[in-house]
N, C-alpha and C positions, 0 to 999 in steps of 0.2 A: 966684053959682054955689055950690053944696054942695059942702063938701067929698068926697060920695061922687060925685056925678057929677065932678071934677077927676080924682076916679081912674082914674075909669071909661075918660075919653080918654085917660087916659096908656097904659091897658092897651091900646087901639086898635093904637098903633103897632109896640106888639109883638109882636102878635097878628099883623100882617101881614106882618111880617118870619119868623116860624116858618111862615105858610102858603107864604111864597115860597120858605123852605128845604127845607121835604118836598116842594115839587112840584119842585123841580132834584133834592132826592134821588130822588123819585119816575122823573124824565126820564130818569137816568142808570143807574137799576136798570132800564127796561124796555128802554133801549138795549143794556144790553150783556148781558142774561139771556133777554130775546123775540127783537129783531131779530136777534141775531146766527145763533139758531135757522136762520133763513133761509137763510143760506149755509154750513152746516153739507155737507160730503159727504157724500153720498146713501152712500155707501162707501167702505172704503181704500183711498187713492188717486189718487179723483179728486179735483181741483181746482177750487170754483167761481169762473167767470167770467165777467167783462161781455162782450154782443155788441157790437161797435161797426156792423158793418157785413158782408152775406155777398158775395166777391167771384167768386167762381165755384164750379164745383160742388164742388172740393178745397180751395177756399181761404176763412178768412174774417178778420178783424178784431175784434180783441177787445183789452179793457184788461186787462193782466195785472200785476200788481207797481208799479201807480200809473201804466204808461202804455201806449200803443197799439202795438200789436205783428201783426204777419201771421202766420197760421198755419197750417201746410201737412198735409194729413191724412196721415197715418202710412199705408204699404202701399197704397195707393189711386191711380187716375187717372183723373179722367172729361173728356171731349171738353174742348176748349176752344172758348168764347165768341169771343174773339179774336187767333186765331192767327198769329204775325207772317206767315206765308206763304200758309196755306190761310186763313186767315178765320175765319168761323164754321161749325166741325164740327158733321157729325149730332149729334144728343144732348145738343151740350154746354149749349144754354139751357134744353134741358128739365132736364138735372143742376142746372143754375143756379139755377135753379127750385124747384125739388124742395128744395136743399140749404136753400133759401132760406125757402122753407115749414116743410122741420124745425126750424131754430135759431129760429122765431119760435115754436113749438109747446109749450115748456118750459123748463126750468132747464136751462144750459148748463156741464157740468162737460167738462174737459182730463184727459190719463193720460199722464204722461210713459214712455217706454220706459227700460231701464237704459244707451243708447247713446246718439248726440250726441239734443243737444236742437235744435240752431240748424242749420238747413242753410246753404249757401255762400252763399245772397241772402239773410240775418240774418232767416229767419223762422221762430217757432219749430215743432217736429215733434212730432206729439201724434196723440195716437186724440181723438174727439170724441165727448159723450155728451148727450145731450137724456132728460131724468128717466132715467139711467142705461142706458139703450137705445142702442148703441155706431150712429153715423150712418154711418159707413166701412160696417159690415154691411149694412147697409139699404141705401144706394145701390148697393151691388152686388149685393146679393139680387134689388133692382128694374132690373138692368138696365143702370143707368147708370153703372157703373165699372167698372175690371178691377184685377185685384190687380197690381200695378206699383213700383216702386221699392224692393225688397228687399235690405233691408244690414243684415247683423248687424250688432251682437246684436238691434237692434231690428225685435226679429222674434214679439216675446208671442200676439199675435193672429191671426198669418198664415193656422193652422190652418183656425178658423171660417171666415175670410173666404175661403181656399179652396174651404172648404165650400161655403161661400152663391155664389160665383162658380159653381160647379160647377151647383148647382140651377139659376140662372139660361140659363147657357146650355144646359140641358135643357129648360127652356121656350118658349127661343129667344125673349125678350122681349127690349126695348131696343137698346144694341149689338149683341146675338148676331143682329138681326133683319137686319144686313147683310152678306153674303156677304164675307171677307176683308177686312171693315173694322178689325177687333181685332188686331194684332199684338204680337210680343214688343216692338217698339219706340215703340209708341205707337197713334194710330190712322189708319189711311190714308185719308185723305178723298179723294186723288186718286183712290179709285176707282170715288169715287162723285162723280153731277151736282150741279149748283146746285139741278136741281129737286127731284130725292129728299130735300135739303136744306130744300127749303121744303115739301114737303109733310111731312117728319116733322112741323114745326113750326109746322103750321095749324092742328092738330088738336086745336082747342080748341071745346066747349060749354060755353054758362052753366049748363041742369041737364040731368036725364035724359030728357027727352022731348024735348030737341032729339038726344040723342047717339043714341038709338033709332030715330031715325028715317034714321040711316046705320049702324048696326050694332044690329039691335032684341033679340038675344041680351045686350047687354052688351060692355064688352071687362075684360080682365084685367090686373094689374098691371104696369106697363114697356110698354105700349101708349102709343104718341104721344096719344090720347085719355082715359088712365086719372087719373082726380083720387080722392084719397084721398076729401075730402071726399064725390063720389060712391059711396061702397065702405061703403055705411048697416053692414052687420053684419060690415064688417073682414076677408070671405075670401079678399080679391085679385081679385075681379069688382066692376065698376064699372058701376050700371043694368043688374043681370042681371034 
């Protein structure tokens, strides 16, 4: 063997020890100058966070601070799923639903108020945002909440969602669509049947030439039959 190829191998192993260190340099500068981009807030304030799981239509599960935590929408209350008394409320699986379809739709940022974070069952109390689009507004714009649980100070938001509350039941979609079911204390299920119950929550088609052909106009948003996915150019009518 020549002496120039003796050398030649010896530079080998060097050579592959500086390719193995630029590409851990390399790993470490796109980790923490790209990925971290990622979870950057959309704006001051919010908080991004992991979904773990959406529990009903105010509540969902998410890792916060390294672990799994419950968290209860700020000003808001939609029907409940399973009510230890009444059961399953009008509305509340469609809220479930609905809530259920936003948090898989986007980036999930939290907004804490300047008042408690933690309510009395150690869950925390947050507004909720899907690409910075507050979901409390929404599910009550559409229907399916009432503004509820009002404690100062945390109270930043109330306004809008009064707002958005107020248009809805001008629409009379969703809950507004049953006579005395909304109250200051909650929602009164007793005063409505099991069946008004099951027919809010039949009202499902796979697309629009099935939904057409029991309402050929279309229906509008917080209609037991309105699916976003239906609503092609986003006016609030579904297979118009």
């Amino acid at each position: 063997m020549t002496k120039k190829n003796t050398s030649a191998m010896k530079k080998r192993p060097l050579q592959t020890v500086v390719v193995f260190i630029l590409l851990l340099v390399g790993t470490y500068l796109y980790n923490t100058f790209f990925l971290e981009e990622d979870i950057e807030p959309s704006r001051s304030g919010l908080i991004p966070v992991e979904l773990v799981k959406t529990i009903d239509g105010d509540t969902i599960k998410i890792r916060y601070e390294g672990k799994e935590q419950n968290l209860r929408y700020l000003l808001i209350d939609t029907p409940e799923t399973n009510h230890p008394r009444l059961g399953k409320q009008p509305f509340g699986q469609q809220a479930k639903e609905r809530n259920q379809e936003l948090m898989n739709s986007g980036k999930l940022e939290i907004e804490f108020d300047i008042g408690e974070r933690i309510d009395k069952y150690g869950r925390l109390l947050a507004y909720v945002y899907i690409d910075g689009e507050s979901i409390q507004e929404k599910l009550i714009e559409e229907g399916l909440a009432r503004v509820a649980y009002v404690y100062p100070p945390n109270t930043r938001h109330l306004d809008p969602f009064e707002k958005a509350q107020d248009r809805a039941k001008k629409k009379g979609i969703g809950i507004w669509t049953l006579e005395d079911y909304v109250t200051n204390r909650g929602f009164d299920g007793e005063s409505h049947t099991k069946e008004e119950v099951s027919t809010e929550q039949q009202e499902h088609f796979n697309n629009c030439t099935e939904l057409r052909k029991k309402y050929p106009k279309g229906v509008k948003k917080g209609h037991p039959a309105y699916l976003e996915k239906m609503d092609g150019n986003k006016n609030g009518y579904a297979c118009e």
